[in-house]
NUMIDREN-288689 format. One line per 5 residues: their letters; for each residue y, z, x of C-alpha. Coordinates in steps of 0.25 Angstrom, whole numbers, plus 5000, padded with zeros to 4 digits. Example, Ala and Ser with C-alpha at 12.3 -4.5 7.8 and 13.67 -1.06 7.14 Angstrom:
% NUMIDREN-288689
as> 4982,5031,5049; 4996,5029,5055
This chain:
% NUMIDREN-288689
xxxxx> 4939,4830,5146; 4942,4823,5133; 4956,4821,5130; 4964,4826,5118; 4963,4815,5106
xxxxx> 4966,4812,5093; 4958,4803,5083; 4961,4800,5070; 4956,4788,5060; 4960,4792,5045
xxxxx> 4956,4777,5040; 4944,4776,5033; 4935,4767,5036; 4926,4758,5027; 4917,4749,5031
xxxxx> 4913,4741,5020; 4908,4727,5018; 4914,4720,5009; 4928,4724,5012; 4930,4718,4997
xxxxx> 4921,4730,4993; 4927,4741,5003; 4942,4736,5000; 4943,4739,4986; 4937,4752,4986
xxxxx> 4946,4759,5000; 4959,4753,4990; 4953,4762,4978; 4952,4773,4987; 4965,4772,4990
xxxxx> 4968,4771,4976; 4974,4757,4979; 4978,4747,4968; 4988,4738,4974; 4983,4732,4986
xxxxx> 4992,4723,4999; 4982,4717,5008; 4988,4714,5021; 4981,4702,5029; 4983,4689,5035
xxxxx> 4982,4674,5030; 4970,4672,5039; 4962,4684,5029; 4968,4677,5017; 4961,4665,5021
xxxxx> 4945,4669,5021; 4947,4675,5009; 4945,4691,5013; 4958,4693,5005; 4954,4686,4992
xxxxx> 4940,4694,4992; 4948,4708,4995; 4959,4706,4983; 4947,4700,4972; 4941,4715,4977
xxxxx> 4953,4724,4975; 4957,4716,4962; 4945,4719,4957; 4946,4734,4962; 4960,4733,4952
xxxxx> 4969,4732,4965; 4980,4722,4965; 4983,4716,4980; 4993,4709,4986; 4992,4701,5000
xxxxx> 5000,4701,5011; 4997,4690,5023; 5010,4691,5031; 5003,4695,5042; 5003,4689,5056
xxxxx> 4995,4689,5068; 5003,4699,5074; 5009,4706,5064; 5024,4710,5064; 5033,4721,5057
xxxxx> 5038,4709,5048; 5022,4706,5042; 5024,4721,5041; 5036,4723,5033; 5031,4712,5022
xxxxx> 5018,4718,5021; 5026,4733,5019; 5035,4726,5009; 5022,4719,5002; 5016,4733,5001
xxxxx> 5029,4739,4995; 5030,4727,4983; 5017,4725,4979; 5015,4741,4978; 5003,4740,4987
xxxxx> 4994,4754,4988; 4986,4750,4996; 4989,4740,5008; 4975,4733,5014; 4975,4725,5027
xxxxx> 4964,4716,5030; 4963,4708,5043; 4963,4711,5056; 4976,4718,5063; 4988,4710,5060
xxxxx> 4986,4711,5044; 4980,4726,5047; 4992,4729,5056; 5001,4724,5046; 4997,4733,5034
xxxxx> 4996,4745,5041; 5010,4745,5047; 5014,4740,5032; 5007,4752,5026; 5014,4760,5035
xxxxx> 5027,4757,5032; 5024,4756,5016; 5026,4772,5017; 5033,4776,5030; 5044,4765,5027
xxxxx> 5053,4757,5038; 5050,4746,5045; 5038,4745,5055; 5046,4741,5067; 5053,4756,5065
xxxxx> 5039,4763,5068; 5037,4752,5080; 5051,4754,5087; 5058,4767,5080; 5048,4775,5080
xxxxx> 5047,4778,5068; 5037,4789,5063; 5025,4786,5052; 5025,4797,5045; 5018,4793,5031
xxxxx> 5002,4786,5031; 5003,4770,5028; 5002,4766,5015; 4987,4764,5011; 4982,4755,5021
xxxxx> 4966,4748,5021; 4962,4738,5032; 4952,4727,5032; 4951,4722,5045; 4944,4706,5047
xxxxx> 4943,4708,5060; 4937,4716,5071; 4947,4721,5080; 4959,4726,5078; 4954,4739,5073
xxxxx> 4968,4740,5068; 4960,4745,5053; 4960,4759,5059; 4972,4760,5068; 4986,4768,5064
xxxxx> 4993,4757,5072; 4999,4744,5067; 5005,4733,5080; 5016,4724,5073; 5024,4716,5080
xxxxx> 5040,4718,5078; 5045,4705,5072; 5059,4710,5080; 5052,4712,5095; 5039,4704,5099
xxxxx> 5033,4718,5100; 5019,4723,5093; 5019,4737,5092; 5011,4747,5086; 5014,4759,5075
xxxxx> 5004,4769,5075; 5001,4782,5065; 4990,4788,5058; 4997,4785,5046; 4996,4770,5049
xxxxx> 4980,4772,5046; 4973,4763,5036; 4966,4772,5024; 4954,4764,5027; 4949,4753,5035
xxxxx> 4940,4742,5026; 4927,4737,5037; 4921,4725,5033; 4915,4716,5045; 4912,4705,5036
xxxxx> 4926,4702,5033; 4926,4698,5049; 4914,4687,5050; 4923,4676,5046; 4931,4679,5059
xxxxx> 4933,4668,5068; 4927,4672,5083; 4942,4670,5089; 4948,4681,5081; 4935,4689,5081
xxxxx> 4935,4690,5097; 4950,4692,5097; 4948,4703,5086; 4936,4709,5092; 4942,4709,5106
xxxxx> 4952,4717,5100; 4942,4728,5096; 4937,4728,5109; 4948,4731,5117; 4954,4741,5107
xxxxx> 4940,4748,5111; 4942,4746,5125; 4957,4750,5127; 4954,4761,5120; 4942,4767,5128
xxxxx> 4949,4764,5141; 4964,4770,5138; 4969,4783,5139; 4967,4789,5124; 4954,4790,5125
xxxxx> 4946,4799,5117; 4932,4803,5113; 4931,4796,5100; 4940,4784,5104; 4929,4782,5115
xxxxx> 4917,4781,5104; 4925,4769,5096; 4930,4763,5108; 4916,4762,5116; 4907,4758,5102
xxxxx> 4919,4746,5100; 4918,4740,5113; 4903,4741,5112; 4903,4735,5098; 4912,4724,5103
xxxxx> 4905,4721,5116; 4892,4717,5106; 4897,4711,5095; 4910,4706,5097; 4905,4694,5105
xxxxx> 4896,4691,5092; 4906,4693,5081; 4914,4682,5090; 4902,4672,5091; 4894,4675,5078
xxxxx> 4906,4677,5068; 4894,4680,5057; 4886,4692,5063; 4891,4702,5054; 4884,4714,5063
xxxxx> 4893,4710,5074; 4907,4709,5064; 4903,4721,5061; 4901,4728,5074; 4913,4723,5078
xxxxx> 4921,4728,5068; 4916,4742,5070; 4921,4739,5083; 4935,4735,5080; 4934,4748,5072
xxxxx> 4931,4756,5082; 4939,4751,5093; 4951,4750,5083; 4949,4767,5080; 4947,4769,5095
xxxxx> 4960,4762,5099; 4969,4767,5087; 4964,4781,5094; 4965,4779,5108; 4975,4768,5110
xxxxx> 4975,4756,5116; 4980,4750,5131; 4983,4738,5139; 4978,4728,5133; 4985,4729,5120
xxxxx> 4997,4733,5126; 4997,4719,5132; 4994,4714,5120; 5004,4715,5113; 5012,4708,5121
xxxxx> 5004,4697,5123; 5002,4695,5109; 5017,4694,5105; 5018,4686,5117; 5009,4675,5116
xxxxx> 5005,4677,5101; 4991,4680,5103; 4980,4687,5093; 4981,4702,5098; 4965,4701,5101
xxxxx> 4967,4687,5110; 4978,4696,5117; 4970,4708,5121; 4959,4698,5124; 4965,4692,5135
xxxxx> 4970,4704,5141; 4958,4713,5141; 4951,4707,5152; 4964,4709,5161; 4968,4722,5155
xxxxx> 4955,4728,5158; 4953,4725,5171; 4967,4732,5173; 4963,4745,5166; 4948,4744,5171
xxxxx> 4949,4754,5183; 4957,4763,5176; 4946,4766,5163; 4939,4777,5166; 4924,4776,5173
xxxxx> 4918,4781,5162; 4923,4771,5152; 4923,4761,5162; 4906,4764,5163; 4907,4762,5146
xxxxx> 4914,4749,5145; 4904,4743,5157; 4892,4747,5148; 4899,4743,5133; 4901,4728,5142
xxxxx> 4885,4729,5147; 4889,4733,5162; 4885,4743,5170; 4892,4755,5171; 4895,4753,5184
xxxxx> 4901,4740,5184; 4912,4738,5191; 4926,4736,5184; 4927,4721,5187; 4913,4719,5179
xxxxx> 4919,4727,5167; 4931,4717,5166; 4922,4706,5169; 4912,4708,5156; 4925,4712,5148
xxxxx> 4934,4700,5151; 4919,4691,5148; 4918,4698,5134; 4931,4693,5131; 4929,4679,5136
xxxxx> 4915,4678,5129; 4924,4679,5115; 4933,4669,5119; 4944,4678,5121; 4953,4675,5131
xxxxx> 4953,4683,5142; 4967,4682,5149; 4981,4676,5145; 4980,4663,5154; 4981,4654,5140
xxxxx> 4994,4660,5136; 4998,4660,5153; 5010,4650,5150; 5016,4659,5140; 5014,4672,5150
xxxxx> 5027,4669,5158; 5032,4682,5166; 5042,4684,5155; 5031,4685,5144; 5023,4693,5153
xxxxx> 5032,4702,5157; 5036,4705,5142; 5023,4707,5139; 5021,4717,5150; 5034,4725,5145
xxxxx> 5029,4724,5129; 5015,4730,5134; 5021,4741,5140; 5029,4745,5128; 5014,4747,5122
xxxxx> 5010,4760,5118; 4994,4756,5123; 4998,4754,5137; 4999,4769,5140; 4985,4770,5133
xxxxx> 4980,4761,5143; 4969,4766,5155; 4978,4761,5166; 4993,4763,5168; 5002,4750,5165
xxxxx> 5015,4747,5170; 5023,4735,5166; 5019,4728,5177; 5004,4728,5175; 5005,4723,5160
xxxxx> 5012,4711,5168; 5004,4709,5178; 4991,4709,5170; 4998,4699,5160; 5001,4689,5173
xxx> 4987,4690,5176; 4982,4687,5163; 4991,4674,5161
């Protein structure tokens, strides 16, 4: 019996190579003239944003930059890029980069016509009740899938805390594709990036939310990320399989945003603010733990799927399906545990990760029940 569900992706989406070509036209169509870019000093530096501003100033649009963005974006990168928007008279906000500077202009854009200050919406509550300002994202990585999400994660600069606010007013107008802008990523950020994907995909197909077209996305982005991530990592080059992979963080990113997430990223905020790793080294190092936790509780059927996307049989047994998942990991030189950061786990770290993974929204979408308890015990273990 297929359950009630509930899909909805208003953001168009181009995919368009060059972006410089693409960018200039979706901000006439949005009768845009007065541009803020929103991105981080790392994109600055390989020239992306020069080549996007020589485009819209030929297009007659004015831009303005902002690069206050950080690794793990906070409610204050937020507020400066809201009060950016507000003194440059910006109609149209674009964000190009991977999820922090996407992150950052989308809960920006929100609070350029709902008002307030984001940690209202994480802690009070508060309800969204206009559509963002107009927002448009580039992506430069494949991964966060965060393009095509109504949900923004900042972390309170008040509470060492990521939370999420999500609305179908926080969608982007539309969502700019260009694979090539990804070929100069070096293979660390591209594993960690791609990783991402995959487990957006996995968590998911596996958790309790699942529905019909979520399954489709989710089962054609692990595929898609079995194949080619491992060359996007090794052959930064091969365009076909930059490409792939981002249709793969584009499909995994819309099967999420429909279908919710679990355990893994519920532990991963923690983690992250804990011991101030990349959000896709974090869920790397989890995954292999995490699933063998949830493994006996995925259903049968999609248990047989994920053994034939990882080239097992579908018979294998649940140790096996761990086994080649907790390899593909280790092959990109991920890590596959915690045991680097286990001086910094002391049971005091541990427990308040446990406590901050269970004030997650995720971990009641996740295939097996979680108490406290587990969240500690799986941390201990992966230390």
């Amino acid at each position: 019996m297929i359950q009630p569900f509930d899909f909805q992706i208003p953001t168009r989406i181009s995919w368009r190579v060059p972006v410089s070509e693409a960018l200039p036209e979706a901000v006439a169509d949005l009768d845009g003239k007065r541009v803020m870019i929103v991105t981080d000093p790392g994109i600055v530096g390989t020239g992306l944003i020069d080549r996007i501003g020589d485009a819209l100033t030929k297009a007659d649009c004015t831009t303005t930059t902002f690069t206050d963005v950080g690794s793990n974006p906070t409610t204050r990168h937020v507020a400066s890029a809201r009060e950016m928007a507000h003194g440059t008279d910006a109609d149209v906000i674009v964000a190009v980069g991977g999820g922090s500077p996407i992150d950052t202009a989308k809960a920006a854009a929100m609070l350029v016509t709902n008002g307030g200050d984001y940690s209202e919406y994480q802690w009070g509550g508060r309800p969204i009740t206009r559509q963002s300002h107009p927002l448009i994202t580039v992506p430069t990585t494949a991964g966060t899938g965060s393009e095509i999400s109504k949900v923004a994660v900042i972390s309170d600069e008040n509470e060492p805390f990521k939370k999420g606010v999500l609305s179908p007013h926080m969608y982007a107008r539309v969502a700019v594709l260009d694979p090539e802008v990804t070929v100069g990523l070096p293979a660390g950020l591209t594993a960690a990036t791609g990783i991402d994907a995959f487990i957006h995909a996995l968590e998911a197909f596996t958790g309790k939310r699942t529905s019909p077209i979520t399954d489709m996305l989710a089962i054609e982005s692990l595929r898609l990320c079995w194949q080619h991530l491992p060359v996007s990592t090794t052959t930064g080059s091969d365009l076909e399989a930059r490409s792939q992979m981002m249709l793969a963080a584009l499909y995994g990113g819309m099967a999420m945003d429909q279908s919710g997430l679990g355990l893994v990223h519920a532990l991963s905020g923690g983690v992250c603010s804990r011991l101030h790793l990349h959000h896709g080294l974090a869920n790397a190092a989890l995954l292999p733990t995490v699933f063998g936790f949830n493994v006996d509780h995925i259903a049968d059927d999609r248990r047989h799927t994920l053994t034939q996307i990882v080239g097992l049989p579908s018979d294998a047994p649940d140790d096996a399906l761990v086994a080649a998942i907790t390899r593909f990991v280790g092959s990109l030189g991920l890590p596959t545990d915690l045991s680097e950061h286990r001086e910094s786990l002391d049971s005091d770290a541990i427990d308040s990760i446990a406590e901050e993974s269970m004030r997650m929204v995720m971990v009641h979408n996740n295939p097996r029940p979680v108490e406290t308890s587990d969240c500690r015990s799986l941390i201990t273990a992966m230390a």
